[in-house]
C-alpha positions as CSV (number, residue, x, y, z in Angstrom):
1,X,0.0,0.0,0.0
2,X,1.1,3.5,-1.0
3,X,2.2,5.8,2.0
4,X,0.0,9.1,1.9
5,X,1.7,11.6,0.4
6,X,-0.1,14.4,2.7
7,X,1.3,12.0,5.8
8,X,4.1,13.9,8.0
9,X,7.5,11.9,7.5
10,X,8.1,10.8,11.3
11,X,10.2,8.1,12.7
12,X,8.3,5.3,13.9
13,X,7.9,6.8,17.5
14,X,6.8,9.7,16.7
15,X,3.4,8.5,15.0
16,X,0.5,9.0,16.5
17,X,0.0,7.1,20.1
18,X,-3.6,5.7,21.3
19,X,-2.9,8.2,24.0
20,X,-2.7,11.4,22.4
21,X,-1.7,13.3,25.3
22,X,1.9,11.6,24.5
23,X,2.0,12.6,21.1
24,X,2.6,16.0,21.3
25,X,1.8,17.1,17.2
26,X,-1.6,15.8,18.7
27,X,-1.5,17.5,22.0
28,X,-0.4,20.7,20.7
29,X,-3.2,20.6,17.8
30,X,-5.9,20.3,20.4
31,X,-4.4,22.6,22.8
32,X,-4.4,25.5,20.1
33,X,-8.0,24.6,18.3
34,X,-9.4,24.4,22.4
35,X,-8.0,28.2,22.7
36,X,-9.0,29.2,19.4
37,X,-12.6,27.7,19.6
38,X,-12.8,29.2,23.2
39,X,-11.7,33.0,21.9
40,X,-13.8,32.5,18.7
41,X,-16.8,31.5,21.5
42,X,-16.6,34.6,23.4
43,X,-15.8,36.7,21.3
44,X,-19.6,35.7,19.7
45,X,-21.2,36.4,22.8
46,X,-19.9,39.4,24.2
47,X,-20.1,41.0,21.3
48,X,-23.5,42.2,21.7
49,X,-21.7,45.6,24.3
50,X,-21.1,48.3,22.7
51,X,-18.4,49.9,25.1
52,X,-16.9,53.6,25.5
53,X,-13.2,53.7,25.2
54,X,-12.8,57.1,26.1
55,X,-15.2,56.4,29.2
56,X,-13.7,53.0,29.9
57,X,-10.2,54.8,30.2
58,X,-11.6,58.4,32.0
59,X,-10.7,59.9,28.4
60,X,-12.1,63.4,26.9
61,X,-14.3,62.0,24.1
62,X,-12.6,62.3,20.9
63,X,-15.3,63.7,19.5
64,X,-14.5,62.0,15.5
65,X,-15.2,63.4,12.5
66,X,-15.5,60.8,9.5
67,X,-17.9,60.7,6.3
68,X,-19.9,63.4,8.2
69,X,-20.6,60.8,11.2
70,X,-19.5,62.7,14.6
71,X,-19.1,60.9,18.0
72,X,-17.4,59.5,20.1
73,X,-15.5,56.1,20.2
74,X,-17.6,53.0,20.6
75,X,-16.8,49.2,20.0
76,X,-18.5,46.0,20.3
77,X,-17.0,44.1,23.1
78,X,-16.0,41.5,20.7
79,X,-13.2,43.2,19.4
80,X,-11.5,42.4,22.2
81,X,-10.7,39.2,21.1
82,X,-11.4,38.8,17.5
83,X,-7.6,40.1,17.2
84,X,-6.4,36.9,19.1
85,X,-8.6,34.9,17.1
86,X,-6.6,36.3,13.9
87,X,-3.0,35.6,15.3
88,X,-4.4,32.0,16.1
89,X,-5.3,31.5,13.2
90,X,-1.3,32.3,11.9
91,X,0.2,30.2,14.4
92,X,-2.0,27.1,13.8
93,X,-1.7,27.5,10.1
94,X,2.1,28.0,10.6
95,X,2.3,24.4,11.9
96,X,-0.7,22.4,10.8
97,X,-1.5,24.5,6.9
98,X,-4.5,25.0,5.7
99,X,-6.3,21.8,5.5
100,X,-5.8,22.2,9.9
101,X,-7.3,25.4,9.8
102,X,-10.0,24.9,7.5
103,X,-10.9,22.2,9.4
104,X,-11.3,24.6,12.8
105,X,-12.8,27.2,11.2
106,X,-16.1,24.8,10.0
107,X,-15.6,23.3,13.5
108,X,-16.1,26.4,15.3
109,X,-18.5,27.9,12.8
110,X,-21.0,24.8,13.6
111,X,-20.0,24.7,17.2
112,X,-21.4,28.3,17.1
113,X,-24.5,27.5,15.1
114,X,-24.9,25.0,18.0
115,X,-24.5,27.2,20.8
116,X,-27.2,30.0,19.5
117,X,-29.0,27.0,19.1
118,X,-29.1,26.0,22.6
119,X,-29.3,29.3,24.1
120,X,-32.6,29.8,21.8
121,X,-33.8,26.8,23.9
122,X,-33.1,28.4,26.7
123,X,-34.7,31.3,26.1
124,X,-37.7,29.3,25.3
125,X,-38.1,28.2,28.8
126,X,-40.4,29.0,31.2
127,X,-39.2,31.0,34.2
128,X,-39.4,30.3,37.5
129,X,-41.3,33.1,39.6
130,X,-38.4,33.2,42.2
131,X,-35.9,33.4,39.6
132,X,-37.2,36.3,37.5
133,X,-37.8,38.7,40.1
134,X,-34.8,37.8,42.3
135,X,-32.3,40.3,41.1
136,X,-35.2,43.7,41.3
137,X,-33.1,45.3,44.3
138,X,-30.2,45.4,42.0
139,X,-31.7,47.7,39.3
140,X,-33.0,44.1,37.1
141,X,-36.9,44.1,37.0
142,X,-37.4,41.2,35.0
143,X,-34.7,38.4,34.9
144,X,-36.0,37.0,31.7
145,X,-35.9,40.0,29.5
146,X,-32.6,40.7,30.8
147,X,-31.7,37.4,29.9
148,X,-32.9,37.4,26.2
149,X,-31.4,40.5,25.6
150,X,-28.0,39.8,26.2
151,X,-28.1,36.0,25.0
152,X,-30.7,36.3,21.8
153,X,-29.3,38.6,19.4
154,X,-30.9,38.9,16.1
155,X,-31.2,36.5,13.3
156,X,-28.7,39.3,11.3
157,X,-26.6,39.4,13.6
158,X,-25.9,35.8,13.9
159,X,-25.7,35.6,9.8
160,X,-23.3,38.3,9.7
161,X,-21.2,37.3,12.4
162,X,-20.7,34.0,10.9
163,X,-20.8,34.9,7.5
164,X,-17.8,37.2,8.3
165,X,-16.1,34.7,10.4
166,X,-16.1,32.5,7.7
167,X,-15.0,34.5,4.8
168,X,-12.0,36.2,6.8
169,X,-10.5,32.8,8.0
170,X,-10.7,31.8,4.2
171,X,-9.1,34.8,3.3
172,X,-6.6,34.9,6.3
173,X,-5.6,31.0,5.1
174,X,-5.2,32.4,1.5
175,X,-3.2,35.5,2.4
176,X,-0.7,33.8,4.9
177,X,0.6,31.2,2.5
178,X,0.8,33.3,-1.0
179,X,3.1,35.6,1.7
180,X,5.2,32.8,2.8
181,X,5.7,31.4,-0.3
182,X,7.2,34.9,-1.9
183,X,8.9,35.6,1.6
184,X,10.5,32.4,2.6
185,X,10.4,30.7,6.2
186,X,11.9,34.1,7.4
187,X,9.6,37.1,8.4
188,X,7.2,35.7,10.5
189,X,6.0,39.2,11.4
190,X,5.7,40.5,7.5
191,X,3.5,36.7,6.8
192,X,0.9,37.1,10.0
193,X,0.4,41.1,10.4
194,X,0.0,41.6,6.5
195,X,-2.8,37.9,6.6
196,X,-4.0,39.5,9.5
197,X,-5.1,43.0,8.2
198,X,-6.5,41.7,4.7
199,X,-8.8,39.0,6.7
200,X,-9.7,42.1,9.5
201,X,-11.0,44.4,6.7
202,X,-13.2,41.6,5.1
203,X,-14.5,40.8,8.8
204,X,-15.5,44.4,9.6
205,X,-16.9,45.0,6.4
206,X,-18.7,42.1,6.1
207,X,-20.2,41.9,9.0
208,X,-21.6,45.5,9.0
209,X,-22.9,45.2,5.4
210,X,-25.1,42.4,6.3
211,X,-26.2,43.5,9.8
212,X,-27.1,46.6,9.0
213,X,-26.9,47.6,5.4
214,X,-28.3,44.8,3.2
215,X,-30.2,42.7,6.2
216,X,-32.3,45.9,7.3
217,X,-33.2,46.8,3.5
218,X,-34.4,43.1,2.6
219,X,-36.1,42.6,5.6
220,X,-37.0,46.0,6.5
221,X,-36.8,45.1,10.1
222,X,-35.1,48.5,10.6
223,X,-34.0,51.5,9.1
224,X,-30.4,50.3,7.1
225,X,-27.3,52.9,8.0
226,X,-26.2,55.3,5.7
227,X,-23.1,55.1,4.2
228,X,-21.7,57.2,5.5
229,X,-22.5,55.9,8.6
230,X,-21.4,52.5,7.8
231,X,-18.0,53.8,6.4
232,X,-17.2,55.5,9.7
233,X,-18.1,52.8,12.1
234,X,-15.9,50.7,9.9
235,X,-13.2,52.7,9.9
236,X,-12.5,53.0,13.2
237,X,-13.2,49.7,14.2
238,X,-10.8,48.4,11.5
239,X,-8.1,51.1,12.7
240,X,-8.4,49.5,16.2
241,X,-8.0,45.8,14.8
242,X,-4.7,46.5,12.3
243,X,-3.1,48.6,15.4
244,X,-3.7,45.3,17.5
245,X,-2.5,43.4,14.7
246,X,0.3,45.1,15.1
247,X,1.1,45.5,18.9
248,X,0.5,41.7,19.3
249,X,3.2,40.9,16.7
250,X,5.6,40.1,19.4
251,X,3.3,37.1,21.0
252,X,4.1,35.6,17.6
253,X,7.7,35.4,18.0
254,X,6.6,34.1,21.7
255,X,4.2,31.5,20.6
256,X,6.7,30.2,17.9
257,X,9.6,30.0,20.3
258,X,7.4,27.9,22.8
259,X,5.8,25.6,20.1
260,X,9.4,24.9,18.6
261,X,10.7,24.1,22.0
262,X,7.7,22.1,22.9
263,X,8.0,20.4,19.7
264,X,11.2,19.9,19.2
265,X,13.1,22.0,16.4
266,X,13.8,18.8,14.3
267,X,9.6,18.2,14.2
268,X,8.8,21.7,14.4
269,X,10.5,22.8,10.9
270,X,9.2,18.9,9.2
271,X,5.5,20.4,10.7
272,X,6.0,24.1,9.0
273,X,7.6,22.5,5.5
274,X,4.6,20.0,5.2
275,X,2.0,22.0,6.6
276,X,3.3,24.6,3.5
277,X,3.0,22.1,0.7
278,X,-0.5,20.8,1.7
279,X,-3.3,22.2,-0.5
């Protein structure tokens, strides 16, 4: 029988064990899709705050000026992590190429189907009496619209958050290795950052477009933005993601040092060549 030519080359000890907490290829796979499915997670469901910067930080409101959109700086608490997402995305593709990062990415985007899923169930419930009213001395009236507010967001929403989450891992896959391959092994930095910012600008686009450009107009659930509205929330959020792109640059260089120790450098740069010539 013909050996699979997609098959790392490993000595016989180093294939996969029946315990894969010994084999650390394995280990380190599931270590890195566990954080990245965990981020991706979150990221989903606390993205439904809007926050204040300037307020978070005690800062004089900027007071912007873009595309005739005025106001201060607001964000949805997901961008906190969508950024770590991103530079996951780099170091598992570093190691494991696209066929192990395609394979997260439909993970996570049915593991997230799933969880709106089951949160829609929950919503569905009937309250207890005790439960719904318990929390009235702390400024919550009625436990379970508070609950289906933050938990239920809108069909849109949902769409556009996946929709987006899908389409910038694709294009984050596509962008890292047409970089490597004109930029060599070397430049880690130059490979991730420049992935990073094309797949960020098709995530905040995307994502607004549906949600509230083309959603609201098909479905007329609500009045669609402007523009010029659009174009200035997008700005700014996608200024705030390439400057994170770019001050988490040097937890690259961290991650890769830890993986290639944990590894082994031997395995490590086998991993990186094959995970480059998979399709």
């Amino acid at each position: 029988m013909e050996q699979d030519t997609n098959e790392i080359e490993m000595p016989q000890q180093e294939i996969a064990h029946a315990d894969v907490a010994k084999h650390r290829p394995t280990l380190l796979f599931i270590i890195l899709g566990g954080f990245f499915v965990a981020n991706t997670l979150v990221a989903e469901f606390i993205g439904v705050k809007i926050f204040a910067l300037e307020d978070t930080f005690g800062w004089e409101p900027f007071n912007f000026n873009l595309f005739g959109q005025e106001g201060a700086l607001q964000f949805s608490a997901g961008v906190l992590l969508w950024p770590i997402v991103f530079i996951m995305t780099d170091i598992i593709n570093e190691y494991y190429g696209k066929r192990g990062i395609r394979l997260l990415t439909f993970l996570t985007a049915g593991l997230i189907t799933y969880a709106f899923i089951m949160i829609f169930a929950a919503i569905w419930l009937a309250p207890a009496d005790w439960w719904q009213t318990q929390y009235q001395s702390a400024g919550v009236p009625d436990m379970q619209k508070a609950f289906g507010a933050v938990f239920g967001q809108g069909l849109l929403i949902i769409i556009a958050s996946l929709s987006a989450f899908l389409l910038a891992q694709l294009t984050d896959v596509i962008s890292f290795h047409r970089i490597k391959a004109v930029t060599g092994e070397d430049k880690i930095w130059l490979r991730a950052t420049g992935s990073t910012v094309v797949s960020q600008l098709v995530d905040t686009f995307v994502v607004l477009l549906i949600a509230f450009k083309w959603g609201p107009t098909l479905t007329g659930q609500f009045e669609p933005w402007s523009w010029g509205q659009l174009l200035a929330v997008a700005t700014v959020q996608y200024t705030y993601k390439f400057l994170m792109a770019v001050v988490l640059t040097p937890v690259l260089y961290v991650a890769h040092d830890w993986i290639d120790r944990f590894l082994g450098q031997e395995l490590a740069q086998r991993m990186k060549a094959a995970a480059t010539s998979w399709n």
